[in-house]
C-alpha positions as CSV (number, residue, x, y, z in Angstrom):
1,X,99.2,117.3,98.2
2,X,100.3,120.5,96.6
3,X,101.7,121.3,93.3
4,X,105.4,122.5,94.0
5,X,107.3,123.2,90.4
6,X,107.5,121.8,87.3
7,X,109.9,119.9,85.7
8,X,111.3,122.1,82.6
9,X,112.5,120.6,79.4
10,X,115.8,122.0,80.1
11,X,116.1,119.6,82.6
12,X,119.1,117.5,82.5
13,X,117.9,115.1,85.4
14,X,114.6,115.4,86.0
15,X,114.6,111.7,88.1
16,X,117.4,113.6,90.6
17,X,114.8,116.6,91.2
18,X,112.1,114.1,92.2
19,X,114.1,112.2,94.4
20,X,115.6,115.3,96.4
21,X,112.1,117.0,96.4
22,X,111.3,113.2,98.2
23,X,113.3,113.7,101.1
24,X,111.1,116.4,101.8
25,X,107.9,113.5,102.1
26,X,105.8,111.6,99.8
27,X,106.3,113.3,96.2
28,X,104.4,112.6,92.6
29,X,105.0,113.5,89.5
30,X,103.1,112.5,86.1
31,X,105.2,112.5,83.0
32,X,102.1,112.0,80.8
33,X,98.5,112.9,81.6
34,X,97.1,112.1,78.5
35,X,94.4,109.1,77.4
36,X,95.3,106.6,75.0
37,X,94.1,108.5,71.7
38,X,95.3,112.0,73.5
39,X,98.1,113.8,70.9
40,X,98.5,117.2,73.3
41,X,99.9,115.1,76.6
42,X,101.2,111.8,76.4
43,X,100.2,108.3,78.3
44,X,99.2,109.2,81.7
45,X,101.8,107.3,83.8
46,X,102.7,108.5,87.2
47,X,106.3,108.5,89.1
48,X,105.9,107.9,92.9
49,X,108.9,109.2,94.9
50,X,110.0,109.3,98.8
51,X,113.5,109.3,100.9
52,X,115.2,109.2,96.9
53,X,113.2,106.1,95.8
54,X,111.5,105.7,93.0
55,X,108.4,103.7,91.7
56,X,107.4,104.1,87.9
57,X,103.9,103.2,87.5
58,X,102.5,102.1,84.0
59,X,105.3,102.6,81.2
60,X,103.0,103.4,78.0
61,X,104.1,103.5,74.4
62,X,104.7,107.2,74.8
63,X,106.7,107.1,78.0
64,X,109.9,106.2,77.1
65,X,110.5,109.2,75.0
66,X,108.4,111.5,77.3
67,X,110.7,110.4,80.1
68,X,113.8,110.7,78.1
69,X,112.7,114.5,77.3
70,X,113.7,115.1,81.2
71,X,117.2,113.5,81.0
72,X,115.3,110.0,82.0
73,X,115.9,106.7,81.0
74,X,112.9,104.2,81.7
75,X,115.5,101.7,83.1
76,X,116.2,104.5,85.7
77,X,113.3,103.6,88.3
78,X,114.3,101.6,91.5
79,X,110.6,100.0,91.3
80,X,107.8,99.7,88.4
81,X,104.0,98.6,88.6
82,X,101.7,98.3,86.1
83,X,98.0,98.8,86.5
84,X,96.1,96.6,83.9
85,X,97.5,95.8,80.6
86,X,96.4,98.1,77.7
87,X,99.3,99.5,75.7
88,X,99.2,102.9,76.5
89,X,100.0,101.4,79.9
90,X,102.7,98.6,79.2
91,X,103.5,99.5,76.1
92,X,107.1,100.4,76.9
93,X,107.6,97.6,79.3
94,X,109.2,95.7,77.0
95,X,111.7,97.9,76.8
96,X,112.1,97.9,80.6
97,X,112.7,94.0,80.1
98,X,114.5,93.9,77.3
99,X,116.9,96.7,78.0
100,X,118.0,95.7,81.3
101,X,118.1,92.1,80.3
102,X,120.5,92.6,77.5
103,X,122.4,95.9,78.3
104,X,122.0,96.4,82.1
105,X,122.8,92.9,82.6
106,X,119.4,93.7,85.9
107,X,116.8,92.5,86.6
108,X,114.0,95.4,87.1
109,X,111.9,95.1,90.7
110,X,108.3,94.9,89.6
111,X,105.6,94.9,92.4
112,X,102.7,92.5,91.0
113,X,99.8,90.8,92.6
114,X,100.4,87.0,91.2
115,X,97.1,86.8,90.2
116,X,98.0,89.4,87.1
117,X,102.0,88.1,86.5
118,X,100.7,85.3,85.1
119,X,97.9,87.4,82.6
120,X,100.9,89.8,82.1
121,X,103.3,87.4,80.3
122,X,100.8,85.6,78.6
123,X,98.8,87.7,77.4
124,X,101.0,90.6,76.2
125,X,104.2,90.0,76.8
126,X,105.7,86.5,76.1
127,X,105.4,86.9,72.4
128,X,108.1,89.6,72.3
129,X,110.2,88.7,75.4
130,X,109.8,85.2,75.4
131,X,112.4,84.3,72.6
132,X,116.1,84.7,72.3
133,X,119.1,83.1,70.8
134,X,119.4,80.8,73.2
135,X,116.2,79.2,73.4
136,X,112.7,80.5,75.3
137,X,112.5,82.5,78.7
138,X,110.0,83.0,81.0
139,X,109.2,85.9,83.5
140,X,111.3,85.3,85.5
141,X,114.3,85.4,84.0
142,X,113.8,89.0,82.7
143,X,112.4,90.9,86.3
144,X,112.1,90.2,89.7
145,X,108.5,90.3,91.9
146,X,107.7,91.5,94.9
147,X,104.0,90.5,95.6
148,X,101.6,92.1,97.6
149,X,99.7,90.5,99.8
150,X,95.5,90.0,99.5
151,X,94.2,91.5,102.2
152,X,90.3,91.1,101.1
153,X,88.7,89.7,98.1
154,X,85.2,90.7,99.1
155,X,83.3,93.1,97.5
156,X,86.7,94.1,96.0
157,X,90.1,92.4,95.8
158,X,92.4,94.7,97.9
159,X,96.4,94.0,97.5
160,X,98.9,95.6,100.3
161,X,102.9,95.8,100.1
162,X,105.8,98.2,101.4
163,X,108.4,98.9,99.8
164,X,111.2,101.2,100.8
165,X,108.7,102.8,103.0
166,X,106.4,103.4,100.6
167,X,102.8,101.6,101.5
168,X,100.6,100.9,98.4
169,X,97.0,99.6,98.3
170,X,96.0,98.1,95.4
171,X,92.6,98.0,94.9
172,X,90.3,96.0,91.5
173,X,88.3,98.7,89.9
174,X,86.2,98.5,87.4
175,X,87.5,99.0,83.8
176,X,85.8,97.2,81.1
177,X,82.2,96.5,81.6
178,X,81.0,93.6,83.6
179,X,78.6,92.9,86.2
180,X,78.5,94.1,89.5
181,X,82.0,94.8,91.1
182,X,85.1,93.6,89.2
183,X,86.5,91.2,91.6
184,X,85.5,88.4,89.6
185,X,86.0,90.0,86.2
186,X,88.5,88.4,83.7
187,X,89.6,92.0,82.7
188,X,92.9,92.4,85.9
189,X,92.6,96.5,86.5
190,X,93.8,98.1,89.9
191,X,94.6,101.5,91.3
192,X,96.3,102.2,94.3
193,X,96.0,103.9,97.5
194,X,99.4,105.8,98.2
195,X,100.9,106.1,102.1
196,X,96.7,106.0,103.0
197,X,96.8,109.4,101.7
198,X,96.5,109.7,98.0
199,X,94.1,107.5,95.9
200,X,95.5,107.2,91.8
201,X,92.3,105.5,90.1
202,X,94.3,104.8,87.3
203,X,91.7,103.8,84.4
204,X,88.0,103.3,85.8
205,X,84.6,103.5,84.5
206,X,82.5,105.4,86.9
207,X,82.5,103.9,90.2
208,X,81.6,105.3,93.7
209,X,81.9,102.2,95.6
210,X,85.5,102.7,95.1
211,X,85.3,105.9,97.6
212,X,83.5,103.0,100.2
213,X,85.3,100.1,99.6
214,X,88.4,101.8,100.4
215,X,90.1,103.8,103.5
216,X,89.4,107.5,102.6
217,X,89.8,108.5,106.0
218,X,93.1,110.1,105.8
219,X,92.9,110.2,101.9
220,X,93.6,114.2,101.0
221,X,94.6,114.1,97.4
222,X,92.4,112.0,94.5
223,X,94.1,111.3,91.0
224,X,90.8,110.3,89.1
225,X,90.6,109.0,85.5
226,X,88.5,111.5,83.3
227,X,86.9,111.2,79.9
228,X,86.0,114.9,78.4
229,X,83.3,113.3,76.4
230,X,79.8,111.2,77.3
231,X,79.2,108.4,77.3
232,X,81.7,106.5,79.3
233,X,82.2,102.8,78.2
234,X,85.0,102.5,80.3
235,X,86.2,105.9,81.3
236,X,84.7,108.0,84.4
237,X,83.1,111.1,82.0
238,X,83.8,114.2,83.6
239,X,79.9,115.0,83.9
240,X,80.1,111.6,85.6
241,X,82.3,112.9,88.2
242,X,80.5,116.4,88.8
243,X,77.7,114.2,90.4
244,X,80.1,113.4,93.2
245,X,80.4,114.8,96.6
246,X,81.4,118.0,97.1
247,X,83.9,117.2,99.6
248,X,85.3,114.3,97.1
249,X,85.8,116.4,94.4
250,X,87.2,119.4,96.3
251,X,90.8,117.1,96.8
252,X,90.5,115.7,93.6
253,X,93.1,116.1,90.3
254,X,91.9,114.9,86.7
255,X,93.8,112.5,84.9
256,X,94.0,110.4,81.8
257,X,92.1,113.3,79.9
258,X,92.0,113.7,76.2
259,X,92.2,116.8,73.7
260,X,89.5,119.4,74.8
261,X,90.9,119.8,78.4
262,X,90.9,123.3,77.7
263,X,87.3,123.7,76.6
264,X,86.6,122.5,80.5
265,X,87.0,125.1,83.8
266,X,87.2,122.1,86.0
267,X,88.3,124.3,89.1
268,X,84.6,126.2,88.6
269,X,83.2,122.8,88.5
270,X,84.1,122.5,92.2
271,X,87.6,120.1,91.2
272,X,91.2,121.1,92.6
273,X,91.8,121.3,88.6
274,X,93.5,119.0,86.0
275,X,96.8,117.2,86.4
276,X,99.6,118.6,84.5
277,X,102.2,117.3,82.7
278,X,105.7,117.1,85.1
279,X,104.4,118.8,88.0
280,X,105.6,118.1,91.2
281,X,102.8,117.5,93.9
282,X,104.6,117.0,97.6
């Protein structure tokens, strides 16, 4: 992919742009690039795009006003999915639910493997969303799924849907520690593979196996997650991810990076360079 404009604050409809610089192919766009403590760039949540449709994926606590500064309001996307369930990835979901529930009177397409709707709601979001003046509701009643289908559980769980044209791979990676591969780990983390062509990590500890478990063969762009600082607990470290293939890291963009990005020259370091905030990459 290559990096085509930036969105400007100025911008009164920053969704429109994306969705006419769509028609042109597959376009991204990250409102935030940021990691959870980052205070320069907000929650890294990404904004996939093609023939004018939209997918939002992860809606952080940041993202609803980092969205807004382009003239975009988080109920605005035509699809959402949510990678795993920290809250600078679903903090703002809520307000997806809520908002459309109440003042939309919509229900907002989520694309969900079943396996983490249920660890979703539970877990995070029943005690806010669950309650109302007329008695308890579920899931259900706020959003409506479209689940992917497994496609392999073995050595990784892979997920697969289309939507609108738009083929996503989801794929278990490997977040918070645990043994072995995360298939069987209670912690539910995925990232995606985009049209077969673009791989988003979304938040990973350091994991090769993720470069052979899935189809890189017409991969050309990589989104990786990137801690600035050793060691990585459950972040890929940037020196991490200078020990990778050559090859790898000449198609790959970092994401999810904190503070001292600019103490770092990751195009020396053989990378295509760091993802920035409202660039469009077609």
């Amino acid at each position: 992919m290559e990096f085509i404009h930036t969105i400007e604050s100025s911008s009164i409809n920053g969704l429109q742009t994306i969705r006419e610089a769509s028609q042109e192919g597959l376009t991204l766009c990250f409102p935030g690039v940021g990691s959870a403590f980052a205070k320069n760039n907000d929650h890294t949540c990404l904004i996939i795009a093609k023939n004018g449709i939209t997918t939002l994926v992860d809606a952080g606590t940041s993202t609803p006003r980092v969205l807004l500064s382009r003239g975009i309001e988080i109920s605005d996307f035509d699809y959402y999915h949510i990678t795993h369930s920290h809250a600078d990835h679903i903090g703002g979901l809520e307000q997806v639910l809520l908002y459309s529930h109440y003042v939309l009177k919509k229900k907002p397409r989520l694309i969900l493997a079943r396996e983490y709707k249920d660890i979703l709601w539970e877990q995070s979001l029943r005690g806010g969303c669950g309650y109302c003046e007329g008695g308890v509701l579920q899931f259900d009643d706020l959003a409506e799924f479209i689940y992917p289908n497994q496609v392999d559980s073995s050595p990784r769980g892979l997920y697969e849907v289309e939507v609108d044209g738009i083929k996503l791979l989801m794929f278990r990676t490997v977040h918070i520690p645990t043994e072995g591969d995360n298939s069987g780990s209670k912690f539910w983390s995925t990232g995606l593979l985009i049209d077969d062509r673009v791989l988003f990590t979304a938040d990973t500890r350091f994991d090769p196996l993720i470069f052979e478990h899935i189809p890189m063969d017409k991969v050309d762009t990589i989104f990786h997650d990137c801690q600035l600082h050793d060691p990585g607990v459950v972040h890929a470290t940037y020196n991490e991810l200078k020990t990778l293939d050559a090859g790898l890291r000449s198609k790959m963009y970092l994401t999810h990076y904190g503070d001292m990005f600019h103490k770092f020259d990751p195009v020396e370091d053989g990378f295509v360079g760091f993802a920035q905030p409202w660039a469009i990459y077609q």
